[in-house]
GUZA-97954 format. One record per residue: x, z, y of N, C-alpha, C, CB in turn; residue in three letters; chain; residue number from 0. Coordinates in nm, 3 decimals. Glycine has a CB too. Example, Ala and Ser with C-alpha at 12.3 -4.5 7.8 and 13.67 -1.06 7.14 Angstrom:
# GUZA-97954
+---------+---------+---------+---------+---------+---------+---------+---------+---------+---------+---------+---------+------+-------+-----+
:   neast :     nup :  nnorth :  caeast :    caup : canorth :   ceast :     cup :  cnorth :  cbeast :    cbup : cbnorth : rest : kette :  nr :
+---------+---------+---------+---------+---------+---------+---------+---------+---------+---------+---------+---------+------+-------+-----+
:   1.319 :   0.780 :  -0.569 :   1.230 :   0.780 :  -0.450 :   1.320 :   0.780 :  -0.330 :   1.131 :   0.905 :  -0.447 :  ALA :     A :   0 :
:   1.285 :   0.708 :  -0.225 :   1.367 :   0.714 :  -0.106 :   1.290 :   0.787 :   0.003 :   1.408 :   0.572 :  -0.060 :  SER :     A :   1 :
+---------+---------+---------+---------+---------+---------+---------+---------+---------+---------+---------+---------+------+-------+-----+
END
This chain:
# GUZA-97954
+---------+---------+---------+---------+---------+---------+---------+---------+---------+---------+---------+---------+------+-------+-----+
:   neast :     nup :  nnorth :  caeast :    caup : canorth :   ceast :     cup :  cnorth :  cbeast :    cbup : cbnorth : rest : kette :  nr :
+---------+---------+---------+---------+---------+---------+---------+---------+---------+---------+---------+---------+------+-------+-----+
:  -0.526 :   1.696 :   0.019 :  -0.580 :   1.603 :   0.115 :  -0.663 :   1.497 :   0.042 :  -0.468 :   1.538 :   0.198 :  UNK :     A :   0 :
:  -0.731 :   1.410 :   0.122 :  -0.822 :   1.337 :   0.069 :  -0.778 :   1.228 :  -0.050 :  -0.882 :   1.278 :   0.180 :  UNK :     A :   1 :
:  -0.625 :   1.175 :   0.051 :  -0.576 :   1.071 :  -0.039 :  -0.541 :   1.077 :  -0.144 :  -0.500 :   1.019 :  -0.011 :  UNK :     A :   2 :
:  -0.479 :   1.251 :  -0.170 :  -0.417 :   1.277 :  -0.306 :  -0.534 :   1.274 :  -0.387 :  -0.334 :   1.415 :  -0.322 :  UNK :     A :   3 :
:  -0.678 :   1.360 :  -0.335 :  -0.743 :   1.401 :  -0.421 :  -0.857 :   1.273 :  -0.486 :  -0.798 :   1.525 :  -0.360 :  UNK :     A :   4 :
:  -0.838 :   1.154 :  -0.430 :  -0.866 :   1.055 :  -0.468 :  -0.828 :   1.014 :  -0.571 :  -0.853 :   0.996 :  -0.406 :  UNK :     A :   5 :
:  -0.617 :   0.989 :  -0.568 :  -0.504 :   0.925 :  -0.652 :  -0.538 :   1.016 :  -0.832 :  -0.309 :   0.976 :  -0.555 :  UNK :     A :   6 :
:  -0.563 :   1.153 :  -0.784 :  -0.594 :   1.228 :  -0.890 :  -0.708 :   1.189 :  -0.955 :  -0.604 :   1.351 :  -0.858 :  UNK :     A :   7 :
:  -0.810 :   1.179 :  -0.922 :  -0.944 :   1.112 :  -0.936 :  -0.907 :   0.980 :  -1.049 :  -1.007 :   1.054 :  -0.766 :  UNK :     A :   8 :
:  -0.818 :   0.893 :  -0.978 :  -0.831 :   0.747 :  -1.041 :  -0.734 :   0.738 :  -1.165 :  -0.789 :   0.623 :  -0.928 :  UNK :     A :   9 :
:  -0.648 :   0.887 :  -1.153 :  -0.600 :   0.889 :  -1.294 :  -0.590 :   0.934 :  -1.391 :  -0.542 :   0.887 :  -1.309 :  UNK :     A :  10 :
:  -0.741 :   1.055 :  -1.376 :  -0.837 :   1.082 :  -1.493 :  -0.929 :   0.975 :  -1.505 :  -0.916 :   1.210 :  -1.479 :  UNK :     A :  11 :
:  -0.972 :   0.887 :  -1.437 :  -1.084 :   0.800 :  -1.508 :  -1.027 :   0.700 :  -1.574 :  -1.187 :   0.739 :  -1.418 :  UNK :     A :  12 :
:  -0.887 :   0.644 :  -1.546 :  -0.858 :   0.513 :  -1.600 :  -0.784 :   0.536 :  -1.726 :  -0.777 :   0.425 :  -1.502 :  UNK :     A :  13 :
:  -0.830 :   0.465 :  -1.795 :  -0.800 :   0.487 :  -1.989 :  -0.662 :   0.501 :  -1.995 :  -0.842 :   0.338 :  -2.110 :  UNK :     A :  14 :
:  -0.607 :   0.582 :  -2.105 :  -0.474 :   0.594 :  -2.111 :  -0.336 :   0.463 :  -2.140 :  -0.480 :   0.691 :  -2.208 :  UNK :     A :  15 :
:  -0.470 :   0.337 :  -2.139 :  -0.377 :   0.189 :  -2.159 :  -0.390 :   0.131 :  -2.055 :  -0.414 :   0.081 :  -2.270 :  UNK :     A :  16 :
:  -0.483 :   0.161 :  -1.984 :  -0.529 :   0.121 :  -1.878 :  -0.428 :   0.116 :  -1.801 :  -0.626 :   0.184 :  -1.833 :  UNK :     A :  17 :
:  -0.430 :   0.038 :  -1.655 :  -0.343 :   0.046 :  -1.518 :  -0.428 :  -0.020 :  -1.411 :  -0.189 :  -0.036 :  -1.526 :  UNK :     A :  18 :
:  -0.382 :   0.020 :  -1.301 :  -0.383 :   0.007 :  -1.149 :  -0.347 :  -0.097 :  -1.128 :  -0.312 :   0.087 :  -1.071 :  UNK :     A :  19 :
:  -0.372 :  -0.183 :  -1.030 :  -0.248 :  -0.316 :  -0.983 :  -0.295 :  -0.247 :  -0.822 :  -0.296 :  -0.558 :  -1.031 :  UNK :     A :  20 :
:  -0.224 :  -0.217 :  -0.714 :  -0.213 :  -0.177 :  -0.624 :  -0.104 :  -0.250 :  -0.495 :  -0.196 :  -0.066 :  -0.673 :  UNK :     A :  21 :
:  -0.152 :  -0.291 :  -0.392 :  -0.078 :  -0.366 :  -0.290 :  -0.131 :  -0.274 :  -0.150 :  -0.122 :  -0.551 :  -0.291 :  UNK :     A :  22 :
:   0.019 :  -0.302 :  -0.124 :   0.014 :  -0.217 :   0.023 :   0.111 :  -0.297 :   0.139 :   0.084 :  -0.040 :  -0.001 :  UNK :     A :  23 :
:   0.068 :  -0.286 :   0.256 :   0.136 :  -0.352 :   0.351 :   0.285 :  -0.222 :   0.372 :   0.015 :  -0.386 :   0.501 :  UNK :     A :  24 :
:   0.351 :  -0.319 :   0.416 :   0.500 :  -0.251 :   0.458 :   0.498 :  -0.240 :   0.629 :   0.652 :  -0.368 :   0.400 :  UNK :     A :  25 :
:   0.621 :  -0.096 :   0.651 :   0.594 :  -0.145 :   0.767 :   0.685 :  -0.230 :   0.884 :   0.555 :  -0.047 :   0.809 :  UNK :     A :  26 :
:   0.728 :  -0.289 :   0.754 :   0.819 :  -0.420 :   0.792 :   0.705 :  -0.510 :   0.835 :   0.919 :  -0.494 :   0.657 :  UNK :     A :  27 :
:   0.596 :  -0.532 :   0.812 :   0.491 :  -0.658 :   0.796 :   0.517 :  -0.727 :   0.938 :   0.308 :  -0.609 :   0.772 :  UNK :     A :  28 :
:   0.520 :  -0.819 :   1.030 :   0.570 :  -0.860 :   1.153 :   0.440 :  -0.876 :   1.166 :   0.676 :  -0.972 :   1.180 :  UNK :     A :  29 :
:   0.320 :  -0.888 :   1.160 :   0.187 :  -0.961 :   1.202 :   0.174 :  -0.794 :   1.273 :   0.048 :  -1.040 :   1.052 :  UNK :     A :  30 :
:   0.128 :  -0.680 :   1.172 :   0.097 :  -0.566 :   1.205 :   0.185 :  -0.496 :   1.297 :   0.079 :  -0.506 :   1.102 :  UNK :     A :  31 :
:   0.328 :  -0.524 :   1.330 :   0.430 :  -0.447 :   1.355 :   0.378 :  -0.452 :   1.508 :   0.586 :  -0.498 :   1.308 :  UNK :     A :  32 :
:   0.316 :  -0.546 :   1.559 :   0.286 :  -0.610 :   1.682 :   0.153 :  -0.486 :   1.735 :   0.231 :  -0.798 :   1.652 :  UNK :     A :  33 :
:   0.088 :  -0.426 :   1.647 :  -0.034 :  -0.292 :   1.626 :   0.014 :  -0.209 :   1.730 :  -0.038 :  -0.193 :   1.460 :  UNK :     A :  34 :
:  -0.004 :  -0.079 :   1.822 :   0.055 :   0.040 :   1.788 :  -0.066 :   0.099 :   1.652 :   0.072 :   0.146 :   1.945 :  UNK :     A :  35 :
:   0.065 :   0.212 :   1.619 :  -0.012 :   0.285 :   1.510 :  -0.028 :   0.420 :   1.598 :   0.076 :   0.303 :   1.345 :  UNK :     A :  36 :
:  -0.176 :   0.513 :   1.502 :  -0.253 :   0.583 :   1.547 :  -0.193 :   0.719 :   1.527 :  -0.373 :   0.555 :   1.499 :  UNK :     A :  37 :
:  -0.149 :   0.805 :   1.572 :  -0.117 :   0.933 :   1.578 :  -0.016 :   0.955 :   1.502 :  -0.210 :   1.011 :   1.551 :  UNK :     A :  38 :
:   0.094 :   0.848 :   1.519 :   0.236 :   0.838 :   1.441 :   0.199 :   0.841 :   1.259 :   0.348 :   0.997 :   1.496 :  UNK :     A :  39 :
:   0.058 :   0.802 :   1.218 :   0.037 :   0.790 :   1.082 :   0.074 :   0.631 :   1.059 :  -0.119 :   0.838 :   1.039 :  UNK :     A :  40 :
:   0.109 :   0.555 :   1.088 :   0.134 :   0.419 :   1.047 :   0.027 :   0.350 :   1.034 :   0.201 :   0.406 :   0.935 :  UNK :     A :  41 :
:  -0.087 :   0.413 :   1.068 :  -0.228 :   0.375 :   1.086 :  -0.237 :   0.267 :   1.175 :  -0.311 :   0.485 :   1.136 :  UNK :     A :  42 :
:  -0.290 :   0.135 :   1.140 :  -0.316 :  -0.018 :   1.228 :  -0.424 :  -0.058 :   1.239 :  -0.262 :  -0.136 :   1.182 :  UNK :     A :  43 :
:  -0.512 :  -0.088 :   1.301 :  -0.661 :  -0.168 :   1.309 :  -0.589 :  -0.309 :   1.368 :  -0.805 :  -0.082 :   1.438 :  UNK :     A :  44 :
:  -0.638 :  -0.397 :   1.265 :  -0.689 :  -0.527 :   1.323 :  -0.775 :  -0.573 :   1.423 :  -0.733 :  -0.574 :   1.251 :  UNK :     A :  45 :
:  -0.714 :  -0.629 :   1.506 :  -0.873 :  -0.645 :   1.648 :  -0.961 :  -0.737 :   1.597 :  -0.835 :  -0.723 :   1.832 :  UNK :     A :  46 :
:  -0.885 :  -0.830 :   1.525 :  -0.923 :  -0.960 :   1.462 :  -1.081 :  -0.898 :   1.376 :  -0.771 :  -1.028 :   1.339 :  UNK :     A :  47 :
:  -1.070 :  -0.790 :   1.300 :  -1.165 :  -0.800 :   1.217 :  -1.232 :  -0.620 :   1.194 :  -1.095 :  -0.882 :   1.079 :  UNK :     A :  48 :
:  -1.138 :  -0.567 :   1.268 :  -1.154 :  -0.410 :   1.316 :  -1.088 :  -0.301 :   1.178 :  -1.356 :  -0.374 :   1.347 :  UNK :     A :  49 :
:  -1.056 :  -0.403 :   1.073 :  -1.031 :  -0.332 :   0.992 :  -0.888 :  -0.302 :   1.000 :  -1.077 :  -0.376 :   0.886 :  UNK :     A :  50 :
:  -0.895 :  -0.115 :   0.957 :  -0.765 :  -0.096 :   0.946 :  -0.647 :   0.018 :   0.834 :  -0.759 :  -0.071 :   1.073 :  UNK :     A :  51 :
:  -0.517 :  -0.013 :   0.822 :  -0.476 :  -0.020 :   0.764 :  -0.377 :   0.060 :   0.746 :  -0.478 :  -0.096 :   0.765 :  UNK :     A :  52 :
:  -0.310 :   0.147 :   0.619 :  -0.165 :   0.261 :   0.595 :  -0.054 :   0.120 :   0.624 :  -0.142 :   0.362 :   0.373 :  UNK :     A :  53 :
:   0.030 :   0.196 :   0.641 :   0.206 :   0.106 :   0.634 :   0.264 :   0.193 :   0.596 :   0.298 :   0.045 :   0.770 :  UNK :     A :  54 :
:   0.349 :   0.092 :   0.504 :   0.431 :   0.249 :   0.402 :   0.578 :   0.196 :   0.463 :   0.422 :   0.251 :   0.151 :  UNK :     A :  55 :
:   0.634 :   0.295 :   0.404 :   0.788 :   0.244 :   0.382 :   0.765 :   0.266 :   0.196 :   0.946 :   0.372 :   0.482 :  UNK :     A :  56 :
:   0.880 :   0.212 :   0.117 :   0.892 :   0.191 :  -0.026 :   0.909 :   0.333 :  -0.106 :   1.016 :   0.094 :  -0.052 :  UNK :     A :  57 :
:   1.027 :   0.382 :  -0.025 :   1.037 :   0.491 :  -0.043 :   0.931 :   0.605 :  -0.055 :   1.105 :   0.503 :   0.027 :  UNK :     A :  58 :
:   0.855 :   0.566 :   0.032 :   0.712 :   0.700 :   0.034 :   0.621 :   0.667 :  -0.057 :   0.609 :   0.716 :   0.181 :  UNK :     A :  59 :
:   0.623 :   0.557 :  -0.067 :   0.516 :   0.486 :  -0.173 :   0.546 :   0.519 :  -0.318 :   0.519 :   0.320 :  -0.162 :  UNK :     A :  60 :
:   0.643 :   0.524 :  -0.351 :   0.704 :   0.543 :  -0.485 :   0.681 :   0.656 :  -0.517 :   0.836 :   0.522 :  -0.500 :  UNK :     A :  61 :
:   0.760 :   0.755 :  -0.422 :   0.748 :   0.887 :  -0.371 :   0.624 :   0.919 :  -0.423 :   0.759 :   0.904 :  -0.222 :  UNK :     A :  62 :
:   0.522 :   0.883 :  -0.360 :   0.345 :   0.940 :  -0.382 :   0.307 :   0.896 :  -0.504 :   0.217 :   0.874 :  -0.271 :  UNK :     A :  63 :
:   0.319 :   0.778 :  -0.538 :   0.257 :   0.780 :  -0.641 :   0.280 :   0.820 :  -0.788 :   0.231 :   0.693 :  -0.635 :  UNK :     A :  64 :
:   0.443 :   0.814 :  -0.816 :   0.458 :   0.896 :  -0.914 :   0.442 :   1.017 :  -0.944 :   0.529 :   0.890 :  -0.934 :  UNK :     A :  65 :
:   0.398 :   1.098 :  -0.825 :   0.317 :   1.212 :  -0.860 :   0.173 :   1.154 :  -0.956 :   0.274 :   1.292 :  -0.705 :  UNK :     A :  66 :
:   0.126 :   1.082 :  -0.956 :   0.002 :   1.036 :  -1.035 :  -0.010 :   0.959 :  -1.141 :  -0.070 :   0.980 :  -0.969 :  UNK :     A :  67 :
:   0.151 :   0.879 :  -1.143 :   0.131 :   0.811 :  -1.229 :   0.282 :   0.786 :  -1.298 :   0.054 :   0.704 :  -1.179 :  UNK :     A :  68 :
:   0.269 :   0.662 :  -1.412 :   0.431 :   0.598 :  -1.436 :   0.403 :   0.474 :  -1.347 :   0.488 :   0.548 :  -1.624 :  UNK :     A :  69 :
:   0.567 :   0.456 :  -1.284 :   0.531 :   0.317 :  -1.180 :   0.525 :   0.203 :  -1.309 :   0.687 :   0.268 :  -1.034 :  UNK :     A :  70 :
:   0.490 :   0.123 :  -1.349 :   0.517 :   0.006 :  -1.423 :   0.582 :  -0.109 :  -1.433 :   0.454 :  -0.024 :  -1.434 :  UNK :     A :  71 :
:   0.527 :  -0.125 :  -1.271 :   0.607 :  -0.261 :  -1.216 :   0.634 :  -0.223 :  -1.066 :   0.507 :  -0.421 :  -1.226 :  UNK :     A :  72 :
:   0.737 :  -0.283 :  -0.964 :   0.694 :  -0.261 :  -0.843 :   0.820 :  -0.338 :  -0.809 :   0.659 :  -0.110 :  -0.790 :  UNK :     A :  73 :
:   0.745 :  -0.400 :  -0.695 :   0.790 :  -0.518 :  -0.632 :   0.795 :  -0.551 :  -0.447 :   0.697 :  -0.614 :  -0.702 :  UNK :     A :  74 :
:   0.884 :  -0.551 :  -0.369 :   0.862 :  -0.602 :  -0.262 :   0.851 :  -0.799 :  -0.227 :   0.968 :  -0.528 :  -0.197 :  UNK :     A :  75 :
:   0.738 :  -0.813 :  -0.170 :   0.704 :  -0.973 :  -0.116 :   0.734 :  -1.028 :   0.043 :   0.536 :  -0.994 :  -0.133 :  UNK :     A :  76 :
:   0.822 :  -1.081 :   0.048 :   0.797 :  -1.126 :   0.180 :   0.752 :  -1.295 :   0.167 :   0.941 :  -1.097 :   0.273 :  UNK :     A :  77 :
:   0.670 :  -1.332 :   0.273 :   0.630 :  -1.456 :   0.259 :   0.594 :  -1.449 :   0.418 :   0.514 :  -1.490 :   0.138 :  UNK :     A :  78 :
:   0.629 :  -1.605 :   0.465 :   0.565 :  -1.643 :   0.588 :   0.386 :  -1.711 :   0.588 :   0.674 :  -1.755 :   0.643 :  UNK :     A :  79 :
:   0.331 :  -1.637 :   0.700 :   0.233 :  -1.667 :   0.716 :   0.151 :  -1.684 :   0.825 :   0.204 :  -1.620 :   0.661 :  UNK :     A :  80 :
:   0.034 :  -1.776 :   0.826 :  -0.005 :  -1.805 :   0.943 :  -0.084 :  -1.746 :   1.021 :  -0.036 :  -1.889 :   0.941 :  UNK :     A :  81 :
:  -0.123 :  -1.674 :   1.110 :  -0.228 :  -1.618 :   1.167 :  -0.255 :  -1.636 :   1.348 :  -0.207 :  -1.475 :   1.123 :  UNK :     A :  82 :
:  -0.390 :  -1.696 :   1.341 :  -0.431 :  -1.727 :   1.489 :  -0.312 :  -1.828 :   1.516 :  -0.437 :  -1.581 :   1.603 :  UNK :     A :  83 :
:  -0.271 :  -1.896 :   1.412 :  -0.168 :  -2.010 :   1.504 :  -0.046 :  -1.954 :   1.510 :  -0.210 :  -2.044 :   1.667 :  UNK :     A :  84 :
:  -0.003 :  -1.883 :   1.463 :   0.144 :  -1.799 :   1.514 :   0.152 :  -1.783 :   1.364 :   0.145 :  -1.630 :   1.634 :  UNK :     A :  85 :
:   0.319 :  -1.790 :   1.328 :   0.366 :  -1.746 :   1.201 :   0.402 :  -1.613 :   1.198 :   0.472 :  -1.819 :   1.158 :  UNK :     A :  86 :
:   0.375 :  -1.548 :   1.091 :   0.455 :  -1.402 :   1.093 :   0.535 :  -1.370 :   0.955 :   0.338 :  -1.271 :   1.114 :  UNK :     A :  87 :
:   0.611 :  -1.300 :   0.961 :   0.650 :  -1.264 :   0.834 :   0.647 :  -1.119 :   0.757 :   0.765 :  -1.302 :   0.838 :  UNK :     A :  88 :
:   0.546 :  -1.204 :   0.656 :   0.446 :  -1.073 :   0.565 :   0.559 :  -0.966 :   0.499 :   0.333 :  -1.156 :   0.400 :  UNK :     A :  89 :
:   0.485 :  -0.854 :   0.489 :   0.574 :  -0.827 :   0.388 :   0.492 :  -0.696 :   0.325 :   0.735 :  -0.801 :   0.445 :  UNK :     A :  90 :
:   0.475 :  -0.749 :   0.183 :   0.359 :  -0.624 :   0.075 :   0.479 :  -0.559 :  -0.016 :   0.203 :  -0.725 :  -0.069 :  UNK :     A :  91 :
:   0.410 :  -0.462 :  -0.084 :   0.468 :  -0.367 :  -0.197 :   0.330 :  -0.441 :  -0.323 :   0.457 :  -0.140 :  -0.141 :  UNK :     A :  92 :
:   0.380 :  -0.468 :  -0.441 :   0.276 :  -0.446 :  -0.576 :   0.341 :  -0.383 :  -0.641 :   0.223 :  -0.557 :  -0.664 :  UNK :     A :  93 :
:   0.226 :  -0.301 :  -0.672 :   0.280 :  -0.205 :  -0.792 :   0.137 :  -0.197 :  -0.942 :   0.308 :  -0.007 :  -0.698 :  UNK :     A :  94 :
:   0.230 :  -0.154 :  -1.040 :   0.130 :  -0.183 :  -1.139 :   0.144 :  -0.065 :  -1.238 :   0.151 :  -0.328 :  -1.208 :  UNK :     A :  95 :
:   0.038 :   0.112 :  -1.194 :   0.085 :   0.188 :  -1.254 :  -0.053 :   0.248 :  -1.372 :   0.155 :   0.280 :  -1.147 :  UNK :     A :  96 :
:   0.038 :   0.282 :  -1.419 :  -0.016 :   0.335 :  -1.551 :  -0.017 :   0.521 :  -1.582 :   0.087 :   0.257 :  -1.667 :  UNK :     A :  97 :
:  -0.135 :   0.572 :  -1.637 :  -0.169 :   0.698 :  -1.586 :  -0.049 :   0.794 :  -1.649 :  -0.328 :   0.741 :  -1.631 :  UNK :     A :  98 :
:  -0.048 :   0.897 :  -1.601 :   0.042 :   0.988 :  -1.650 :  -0.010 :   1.033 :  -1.823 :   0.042 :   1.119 :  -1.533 :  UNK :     A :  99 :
:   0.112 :   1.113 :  -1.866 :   0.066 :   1.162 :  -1.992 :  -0.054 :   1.249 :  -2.043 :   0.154 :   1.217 :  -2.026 :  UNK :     A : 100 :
:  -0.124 :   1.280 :  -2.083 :  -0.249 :   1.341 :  -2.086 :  -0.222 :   1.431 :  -2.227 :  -0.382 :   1.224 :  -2.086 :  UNK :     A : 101 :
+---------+---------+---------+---------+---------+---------+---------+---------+---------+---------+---------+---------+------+-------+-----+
END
């Protein structure tokens, strides 16, 4: 699929010291949770700005990408935040991976 054949892509080009720093919304996020998502993919558009967006769970995320890579770092964030006047409570994945063995 497209996404893999992308993930594969970015971890032949990036130097073998090299790394990724990568953030993804959860689909804990309370701002987005408020979305429906698009054909049960966790898929969200913002009305606000039309752009739109994956929601992972941690598990899948980890899941996928260590097929491509070593995880390095990885971290869940929650933080409150403001939007249109209403608080929500965020919540991202960072991860910081580094390419597989070559």
């Amino acid at each position: 699929n497209l996404a893999s054949s992308f993930w594969v892509e970015m971890n032949r080009v990036v130097r073998t010291d090299g790394r990724i720093v990568r953030i993804a919304f959860s689909v804990d996020d309370s701002y987005y949770a408020q979305y429906p998502s698009r054909n049960g993919h966790k898929i969200v558009s913002d009305p606000t700005n039309g752009i739109s967006k994956r929601l992972y769970q941690e598990g899948e995320l980890k899941d996928f990408f260590s097929r491509f890579f070593r995880i390095e770092y990885f971290a869940k964030f929650e933080f409150a935040d403001i939007v249109h006047e209403k608080v929500f409570n965020r919540v991202v994945f960072t991860s910081v991976l580094r390419p597989l063995e070559r």
